[in-house]
Structures are given as C-alpha cells and as structure tokens.
C-alpha positions in Angstrom: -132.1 108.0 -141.5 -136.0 107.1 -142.8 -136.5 104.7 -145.3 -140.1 104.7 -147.2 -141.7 102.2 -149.3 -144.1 105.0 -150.1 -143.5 107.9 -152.7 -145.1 111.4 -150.3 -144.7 114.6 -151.2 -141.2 116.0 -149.4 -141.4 119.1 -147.2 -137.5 120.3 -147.9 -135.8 121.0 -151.0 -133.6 117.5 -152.0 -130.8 116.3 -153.9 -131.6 112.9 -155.5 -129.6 109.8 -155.8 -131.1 108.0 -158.8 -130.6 104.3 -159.2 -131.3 100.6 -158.0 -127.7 100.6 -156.6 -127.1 96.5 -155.6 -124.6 95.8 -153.9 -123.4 99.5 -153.5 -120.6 99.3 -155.3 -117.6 101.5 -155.7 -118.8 103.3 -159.0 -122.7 103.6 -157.0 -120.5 105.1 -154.1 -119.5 108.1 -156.3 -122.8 109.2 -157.1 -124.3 108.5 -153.6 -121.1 110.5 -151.8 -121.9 113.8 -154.4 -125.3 113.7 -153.4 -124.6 113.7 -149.9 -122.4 116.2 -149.8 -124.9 118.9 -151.1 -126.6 118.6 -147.4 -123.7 121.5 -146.8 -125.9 123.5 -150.0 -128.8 123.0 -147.6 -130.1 120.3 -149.7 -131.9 117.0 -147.9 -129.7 113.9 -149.4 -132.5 111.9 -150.6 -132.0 108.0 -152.7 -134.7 107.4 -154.9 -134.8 103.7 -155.4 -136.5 100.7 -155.7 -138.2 97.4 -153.5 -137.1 95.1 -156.1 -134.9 95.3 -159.6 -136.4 97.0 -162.4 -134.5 94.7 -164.6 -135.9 91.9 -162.8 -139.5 93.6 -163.0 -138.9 94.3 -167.1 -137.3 91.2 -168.0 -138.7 87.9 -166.1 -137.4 85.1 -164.1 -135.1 84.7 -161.3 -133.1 87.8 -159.9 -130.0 87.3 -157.1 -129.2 90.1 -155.6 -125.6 90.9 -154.2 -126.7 93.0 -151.0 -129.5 92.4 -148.9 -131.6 95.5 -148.1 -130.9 95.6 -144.8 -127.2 95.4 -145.5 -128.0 98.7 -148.3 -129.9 100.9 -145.7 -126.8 100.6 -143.7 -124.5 101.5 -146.3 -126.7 104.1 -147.7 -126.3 105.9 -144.3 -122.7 105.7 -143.9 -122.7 107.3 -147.1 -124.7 110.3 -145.7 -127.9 110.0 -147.3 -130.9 111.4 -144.7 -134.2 109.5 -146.2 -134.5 106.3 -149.3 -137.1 105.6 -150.9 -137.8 101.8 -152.1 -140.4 102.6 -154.7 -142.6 100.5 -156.3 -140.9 100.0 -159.7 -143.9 98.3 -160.7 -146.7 101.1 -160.2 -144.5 103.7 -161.8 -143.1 101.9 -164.6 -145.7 102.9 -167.0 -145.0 106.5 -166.7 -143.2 108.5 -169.6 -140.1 109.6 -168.7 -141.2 113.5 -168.6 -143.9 112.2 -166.6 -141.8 110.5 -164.2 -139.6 113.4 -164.1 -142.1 116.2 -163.7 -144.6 114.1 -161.2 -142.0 112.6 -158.9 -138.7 114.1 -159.0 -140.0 117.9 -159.1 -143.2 117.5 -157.7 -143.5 115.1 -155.3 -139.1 115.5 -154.2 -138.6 118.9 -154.5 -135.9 118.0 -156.0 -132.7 121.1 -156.8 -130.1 118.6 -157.7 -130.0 115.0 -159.6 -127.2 112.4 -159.3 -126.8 109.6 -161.3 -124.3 107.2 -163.6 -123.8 107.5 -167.1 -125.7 104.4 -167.9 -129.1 106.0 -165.6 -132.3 105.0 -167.6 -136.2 106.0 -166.6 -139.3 106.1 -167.6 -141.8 103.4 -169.9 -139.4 100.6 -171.7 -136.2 102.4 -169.8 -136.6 105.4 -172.8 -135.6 108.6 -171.0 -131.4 108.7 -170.8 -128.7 111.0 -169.0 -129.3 112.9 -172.5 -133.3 113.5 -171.8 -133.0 113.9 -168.4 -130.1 116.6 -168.9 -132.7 118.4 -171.1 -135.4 118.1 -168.4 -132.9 119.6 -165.7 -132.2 122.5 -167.6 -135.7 123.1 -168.5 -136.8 123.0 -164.9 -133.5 124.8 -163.2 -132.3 121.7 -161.3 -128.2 121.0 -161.8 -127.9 117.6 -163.0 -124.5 115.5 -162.3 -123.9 112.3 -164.6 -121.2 110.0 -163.1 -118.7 108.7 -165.7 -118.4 104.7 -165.6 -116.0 103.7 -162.4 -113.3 101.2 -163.7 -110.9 98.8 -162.7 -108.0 97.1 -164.6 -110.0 98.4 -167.7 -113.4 96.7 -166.4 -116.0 99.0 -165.7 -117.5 98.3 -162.5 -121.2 97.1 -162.7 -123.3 95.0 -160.4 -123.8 92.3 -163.3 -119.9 91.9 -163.5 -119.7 91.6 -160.0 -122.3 89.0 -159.4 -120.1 86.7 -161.9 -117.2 87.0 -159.8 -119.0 86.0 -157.1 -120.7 82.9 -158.6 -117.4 82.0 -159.3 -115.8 82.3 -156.7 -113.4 85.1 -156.8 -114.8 87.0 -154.0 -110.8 88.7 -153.9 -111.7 90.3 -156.7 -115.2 90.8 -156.0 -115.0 92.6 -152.9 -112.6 95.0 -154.0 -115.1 96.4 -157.0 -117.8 96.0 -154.3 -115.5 98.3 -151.7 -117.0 95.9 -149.5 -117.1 92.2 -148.1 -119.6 90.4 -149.7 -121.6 88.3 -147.3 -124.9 88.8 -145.1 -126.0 89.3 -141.6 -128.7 86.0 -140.1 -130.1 84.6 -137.2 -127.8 81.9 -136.3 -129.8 78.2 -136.3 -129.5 74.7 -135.2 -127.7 72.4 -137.8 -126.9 68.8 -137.5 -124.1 69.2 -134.7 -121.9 66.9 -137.1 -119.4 70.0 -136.5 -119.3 69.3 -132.7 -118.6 65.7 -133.5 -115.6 66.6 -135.5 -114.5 69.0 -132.6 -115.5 72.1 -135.3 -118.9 73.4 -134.4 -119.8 75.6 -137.0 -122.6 78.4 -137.0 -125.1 77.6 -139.0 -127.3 80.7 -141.1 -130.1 80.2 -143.2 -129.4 81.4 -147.1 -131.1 84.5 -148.7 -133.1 83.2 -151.5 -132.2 86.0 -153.5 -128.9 86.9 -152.9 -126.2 85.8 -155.6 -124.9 82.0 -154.4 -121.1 81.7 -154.7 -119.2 79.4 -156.3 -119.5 75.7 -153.8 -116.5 75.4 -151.4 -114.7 76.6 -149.0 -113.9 80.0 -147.9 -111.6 82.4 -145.5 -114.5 84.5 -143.8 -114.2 87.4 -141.2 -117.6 86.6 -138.6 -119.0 89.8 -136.6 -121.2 88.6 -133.9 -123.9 90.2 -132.0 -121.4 91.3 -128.9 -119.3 92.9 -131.6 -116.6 90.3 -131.5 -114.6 89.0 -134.7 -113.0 86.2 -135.6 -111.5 84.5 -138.6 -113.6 81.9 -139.9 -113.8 78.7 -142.6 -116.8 78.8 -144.5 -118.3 76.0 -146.5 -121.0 76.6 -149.0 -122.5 74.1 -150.6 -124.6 70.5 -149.9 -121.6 68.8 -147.6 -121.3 65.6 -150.1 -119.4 63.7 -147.5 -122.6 63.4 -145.2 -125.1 63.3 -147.9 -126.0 66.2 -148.0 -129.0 67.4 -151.0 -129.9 71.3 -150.4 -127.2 74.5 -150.0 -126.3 75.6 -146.6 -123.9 78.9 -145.5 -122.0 77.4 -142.3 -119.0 78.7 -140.6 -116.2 76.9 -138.1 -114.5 80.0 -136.0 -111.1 78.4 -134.9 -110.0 80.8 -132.3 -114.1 81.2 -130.9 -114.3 78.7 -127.2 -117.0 80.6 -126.1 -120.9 79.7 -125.0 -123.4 78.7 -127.4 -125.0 81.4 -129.5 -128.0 80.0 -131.1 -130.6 83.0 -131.9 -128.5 85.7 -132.4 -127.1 87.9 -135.4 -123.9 86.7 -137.2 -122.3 88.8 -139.9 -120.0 86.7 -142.2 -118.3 88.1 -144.5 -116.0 86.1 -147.2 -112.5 87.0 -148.0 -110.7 84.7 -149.4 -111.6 81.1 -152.0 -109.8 78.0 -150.4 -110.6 75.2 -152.1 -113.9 73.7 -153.9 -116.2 71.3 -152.4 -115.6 67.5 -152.3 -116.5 64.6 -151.4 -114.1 62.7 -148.7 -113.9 58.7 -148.2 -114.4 59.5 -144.3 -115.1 62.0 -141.5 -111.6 61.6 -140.4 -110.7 63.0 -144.3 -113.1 65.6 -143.7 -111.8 66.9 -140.2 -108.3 66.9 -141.6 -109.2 69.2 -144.7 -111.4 71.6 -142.3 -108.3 71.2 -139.8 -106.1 72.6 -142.8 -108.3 75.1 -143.5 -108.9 76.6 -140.3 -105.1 77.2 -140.3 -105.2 78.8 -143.9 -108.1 81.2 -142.8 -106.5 81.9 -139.3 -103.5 83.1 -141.2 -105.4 85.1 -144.4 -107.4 86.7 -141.2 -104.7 87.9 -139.6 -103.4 89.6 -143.0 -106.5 91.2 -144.1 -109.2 90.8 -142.2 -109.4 92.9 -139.1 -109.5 95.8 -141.7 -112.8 93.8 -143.8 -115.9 95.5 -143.7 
C-alpha cells in the first residue's frame, strides 16, 4: 500500500474514502470496506485523510488520539485500501468547499466514487455537508455513498465516545465499538528493574504523547512480541505510588513469558480487560501480592478472550 503526506495528481480513476477516521472504528470500517470494494469496478481504493485532526487544527489545545498512525496504515490495508493520503489539513483548510471539491477530489483524485459518514464535513469553517457534496457529485457524474451513523445499544459509535470510555477505563466496552484492541506497538526500554526484584519483570514502553491515557490501574493485556509470540499480560498504568513514583508509565508483567531479555524490540500490548485501580500499598510485599493476584486474573481473562484479540 503507499501512504503520501503529499496531495499529487493520481494517474487512475479512484474511489475516495473521506474522513480523519481515529481509531478506525466499526462505523469508519463501513465506509472504508465500500470503498474498497469498488477496486472490483476497476476503481483504485484511495483514503483521503489527514496528518493531524482537523478538529484539533480548528479548535485549539491538546488532542489525544485513540490509534497511532502506524497502527491506522495497518488497518487501513487490511481493509483494502491501495494508497492514503495524510493531507495537510492546515494548507487546505481555507478552501471553499466547491473548491476543495473541484481542485482535489476531481482534479487532482480522479475521483468516480465518494464514501463517507453521514456526519462528513469539508471545506472553510467545516460548511460544505453530505447535502453539498451530494449536489457536487451529481453535478460532476461521480456516485456518492453517505454512511448512516453505526450504533450500538442505541449509542452511535463516534471516536469522541470512544475516547471517554477509554479514559475511564472501560476498555470492554471500548474495544468492542473500536472492533479492535486498543493499545500501541513500542520499542521496549529499561525501567527500574523493581519488577525483577519482586520476581515480576515487566516490559517497560514509552507512552505516546498523544494517544488517549486510560483510566490509572491495572489491566488484563494480550502482548504480541517481535518473534510473533503472545502472551497474557498485567498491565499497570499510571505513576506506581508505592515506589514514589511522579510521571505516567505503560508497563507490562507476562506471567507465563521465562524467556531471554528483550530490550530494543517491538511489543504490541493490547488491553482487554480493567482489574482494579491504582493504589498505594504499605509494602513491596503488599504490592507483589496484588500483582501476584492479578497475574492469575489476566492469565485466566487471556485464556477466555484473548487469543482471538486483535
């Protein structure tokens, strides 16, 4: 699959996936699968998208993300798409929304097909709707498809719903609106080997800056590392108050793992399933009890549901 930063003129008639898309979710899913399936029309599956959120762009301030790109090109492809595009929201954002439409989506993407939800806006100030753009399409001959809203238990399944779950931690819930596990992929690093001392040496990854922190505690996790192995896992975010701890860490105890050290290479941790909050413990010998107990708790949740995780 190619991935751009870069907005070029396309050499092959497209079918365009419009939308920021985080975290891929199952409503996102539905427009991306239509679009890929009109390769079989002889159409090039293309997702139009952005570097960074528009909203973020538009409104200010901090923006946490619930899928790092990496993690979104490799969905994206499993999907089907053939080329994305991360645009630069902010040198297009001043276009109308005709001008958006006529310049870069017939234009510069060829495109015979458009895909997108039913809450798709474009152009300057978000103006142009599925309404406008349905006008546009039919103006210009392109078949336009708006996606009605995806829902679950009478929630309609949006990124911003999804990122609350998450931040308070019921990642149950989250993952199964996401279709997905929600977690990230990181060098593993050196820590403070106070794991090792309590006989449970955990796998230290640095945090994304930008991805949505869950809720502090303790969590059932399925880990993916580099050889392809899996394992059920106990996964703590948050400072570690028993030790002092100050700034958030993402570190991980695999019960069943006895293998060699794995410093430097790529972990995948994925969470499953909130155990408990984070405390603060009157000793180590507290604290290697509780992660004792949880080990068995995550062992057991693994063994249930998380050789099928993603």
């Amino acid at each position: 699959m190619l991935t751009s930063n870069v907005l070029s003129p396309q050499q092959q008639n497209t079918a365009v996936a419009l939308g920021f898309f985080d975290g891929v979710h199952r409503g996102h899913r539905r427009v991306l699968s239509l679009c890929a399936a009109q390769k079989a029309q002889g159409l090039t599956p293309v997702c139009l998208t952005f570097s960074e959120s528009p909203r973020a762009v538009m409104n200010g301030g901090e923006f946490f993300y619930l899928m790092t790109r990496r993690d979104k090109v490799k969905v994206l492809e499993a999907i089907g798409m053939e080329q994305v595009i991360f645009a630069d929201f902010r040198a297009i954002m001043h276009l109308s929304p005709e001008a958006f439409f006529h310049d870069i989506l017939v234009k510069q993407l060829r495109a015979k097909a458009l895909f997108c939800g039913f809450n798709y806006h474009f152009g300057k100030s978000a103006e142009g709707d599925s309404a406008l753009l349905q006008r546009l399409c039919g103006e210009s001959g392109i078949v336009l498809t708006v996606v009605p809203p995806e829902t679950n238990d009478g929630e309609v399944v949006c990124s911003t719903f999804i990122r609350g779950l998450i931040a308070g931690g019921e990642v149950e819930r989250a993952n199964q609106l996401l279709g997905a596990r929600f977690g990230f992929s990181a060098e593993i690093t050196h820590g403070r080997r106070l794991g090792r001392e309590l006989g449970t040496p955990t796998i230290n990854m640095p945090l994304e800056k930008d991805l949505v922190l869950p809720k502090f505690g303790v969590y059932a996790s399925l880990v993916t590392l580099e050889s392809g192995e899996r394992f059920g896992g106990v996964t703590n975010v948050g400072i570690k108050p028993t030790v002092g701890g100050t700034v958030p860490l993402w570190e991980t105890w695999m019960p069943d793992y006895h293998g060699g050290e794995i410093y430097g290479q790529t972990a995948d941790v994925r969470l499953l399933k909130f155990l408990r909050p984070e405390q603060k413990f009157d000793n180590l010998n507290a604290l290697r009890g509780a992660i004792l107990r949880d080990g068995e708790q995550a062992k057991a949740i693994f063994r249930q549901i998380g050789e099928s995780a993603t």
